[in-house]
C-alpha positions in Angstrom: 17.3 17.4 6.5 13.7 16.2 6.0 11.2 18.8 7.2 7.8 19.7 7.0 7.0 22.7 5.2 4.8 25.0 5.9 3.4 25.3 3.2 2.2 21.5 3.9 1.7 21.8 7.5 -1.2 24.7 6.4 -2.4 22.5 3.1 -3.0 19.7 6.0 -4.7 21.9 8.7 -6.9 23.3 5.9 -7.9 19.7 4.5 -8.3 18.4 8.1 -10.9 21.5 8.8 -12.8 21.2 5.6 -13.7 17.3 6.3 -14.5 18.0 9.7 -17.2 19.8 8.7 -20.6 17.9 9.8 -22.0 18.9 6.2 -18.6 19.6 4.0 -20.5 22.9 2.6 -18.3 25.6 1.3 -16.6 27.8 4.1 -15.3 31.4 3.5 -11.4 31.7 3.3 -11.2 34.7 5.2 -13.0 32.6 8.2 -11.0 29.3 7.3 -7.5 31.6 7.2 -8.5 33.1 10.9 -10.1 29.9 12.6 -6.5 28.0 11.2 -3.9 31.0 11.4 -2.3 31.2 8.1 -2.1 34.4 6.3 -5.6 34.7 3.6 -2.4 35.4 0.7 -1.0 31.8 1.7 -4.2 29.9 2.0 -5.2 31.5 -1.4 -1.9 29.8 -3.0 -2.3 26.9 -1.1 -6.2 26.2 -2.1 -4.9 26.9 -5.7 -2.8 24.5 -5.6 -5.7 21.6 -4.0 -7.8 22.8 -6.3 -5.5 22.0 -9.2 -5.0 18.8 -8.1 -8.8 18.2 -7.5 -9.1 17.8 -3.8 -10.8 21.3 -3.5 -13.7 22.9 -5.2 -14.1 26.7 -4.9 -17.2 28.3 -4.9 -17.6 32.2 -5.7 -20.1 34.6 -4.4 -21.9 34.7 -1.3 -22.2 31.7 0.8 -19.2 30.5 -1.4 -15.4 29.3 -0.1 -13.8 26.5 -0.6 -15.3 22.8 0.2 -13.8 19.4 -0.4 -14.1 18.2 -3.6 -13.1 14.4 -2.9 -14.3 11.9 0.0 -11.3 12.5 2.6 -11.2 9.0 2.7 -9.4 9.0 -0.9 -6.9 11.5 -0.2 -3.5 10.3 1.7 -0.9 12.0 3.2 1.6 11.1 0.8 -0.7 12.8 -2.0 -1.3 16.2 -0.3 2.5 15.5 0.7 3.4 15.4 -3.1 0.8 17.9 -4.4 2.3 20.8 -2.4 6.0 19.8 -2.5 6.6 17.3 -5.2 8.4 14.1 -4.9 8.9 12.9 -1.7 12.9 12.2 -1.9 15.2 11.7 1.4 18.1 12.3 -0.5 19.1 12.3 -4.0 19.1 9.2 -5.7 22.1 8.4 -8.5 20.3 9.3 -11.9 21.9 9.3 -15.0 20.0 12.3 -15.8 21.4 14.6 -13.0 25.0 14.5 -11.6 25.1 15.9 -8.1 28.2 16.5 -5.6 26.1 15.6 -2.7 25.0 12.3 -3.7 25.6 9.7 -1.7 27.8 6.6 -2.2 26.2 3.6 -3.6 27.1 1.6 -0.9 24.4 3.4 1.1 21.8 4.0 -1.6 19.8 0.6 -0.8 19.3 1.6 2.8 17.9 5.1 2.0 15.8 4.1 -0.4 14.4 0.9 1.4 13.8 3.4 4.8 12.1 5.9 1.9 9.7 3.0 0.5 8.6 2.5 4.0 7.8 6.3 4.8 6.1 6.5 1.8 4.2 3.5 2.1 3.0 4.8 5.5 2.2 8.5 4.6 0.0 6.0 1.7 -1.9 4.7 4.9 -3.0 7.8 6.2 -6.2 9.5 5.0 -7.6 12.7 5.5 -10.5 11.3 7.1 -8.7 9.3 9.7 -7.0 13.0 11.0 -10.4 14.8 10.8 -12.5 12.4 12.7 -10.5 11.3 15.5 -11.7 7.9 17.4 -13.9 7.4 20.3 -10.8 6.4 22.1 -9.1 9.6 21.2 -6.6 8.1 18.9 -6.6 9.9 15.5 -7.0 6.3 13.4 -3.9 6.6 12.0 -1.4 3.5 11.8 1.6 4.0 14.2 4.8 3.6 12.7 5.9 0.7 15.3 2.6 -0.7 14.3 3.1 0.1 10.1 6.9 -1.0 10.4 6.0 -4.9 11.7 3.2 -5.2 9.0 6.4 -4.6 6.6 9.2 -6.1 5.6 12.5 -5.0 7.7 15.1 -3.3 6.4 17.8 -5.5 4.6 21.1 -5.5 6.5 
């Protein structure tokens, strides 16, 4: 089953509060993990892990925390996706390096990985920024699917 973890759910809401920040300073982790709900141990693993990656800077001391450390309009969905979870995979591809009893026949292989080319082309289209500064129409910015799917190719029958 492909689900959202919470792990990314949490990496996201903390992303999507930094860049909505009118002047992206640094913001306290104790106020970020109370103003978002997720435990201060969890947001400390998870801001590790952004800052590893480089989306995050953290800055100690007073008046410190943790600020973006990219334009929001540079990081995708897919990457904070893949940062925090690795490889986006919707089921397990034949590889000659890895034998698996719950692969699926071949037969079937070209359709999951054409529908997983076209999820991670759309999680490529969506940007932090477009989720932290919503529209004057109240639409978040981001592509719809219906929308992303006829700028694509369909899938081959």
């Amino acid at each position: 089953m492909f689900k959202v973890s919470r792990r990314v759910d949490y990496g996201l809401r903390l992303l999507i509060a930094l860049a909505s920040e009118p002047n992206m300073g640094p913001q306290a982790t104790a106020v970020l993990a109370e103003k978002l709900d997720i435990p201060l141990a969890f947001l400390h693993q998870i801001g590790r892990s952004l800052i590893q990656a480089g989306f995050l800077k953290a800055s100690p001391g007073p008046g410190g925390g943790l600020r973006l450390n990219r334009s929001p309009d540079t990081i995708s969905l897919r990457q904070v996706l893949e940062v925090l979870e690795g490889p986006i995979r919707l089921n397990n591809s034949p590889d000659a390096s890895e034998e698996s009893e719950t692969e699926l026949p071949s037969s079937t292989q070209p359709i999951w990985d054409e529908i997983q080319n076209q999820l991670v082309n759309h999680l490529d289209r969506i940007y932090i920024h477009g989720l932290a500064k919503p529209g004057t129409n109240g639409s978040s910015g981001i592509l719809s699917f219906s929308e992303f799917s006829t700028q694509s190719k369909p899938i081959a029958a």
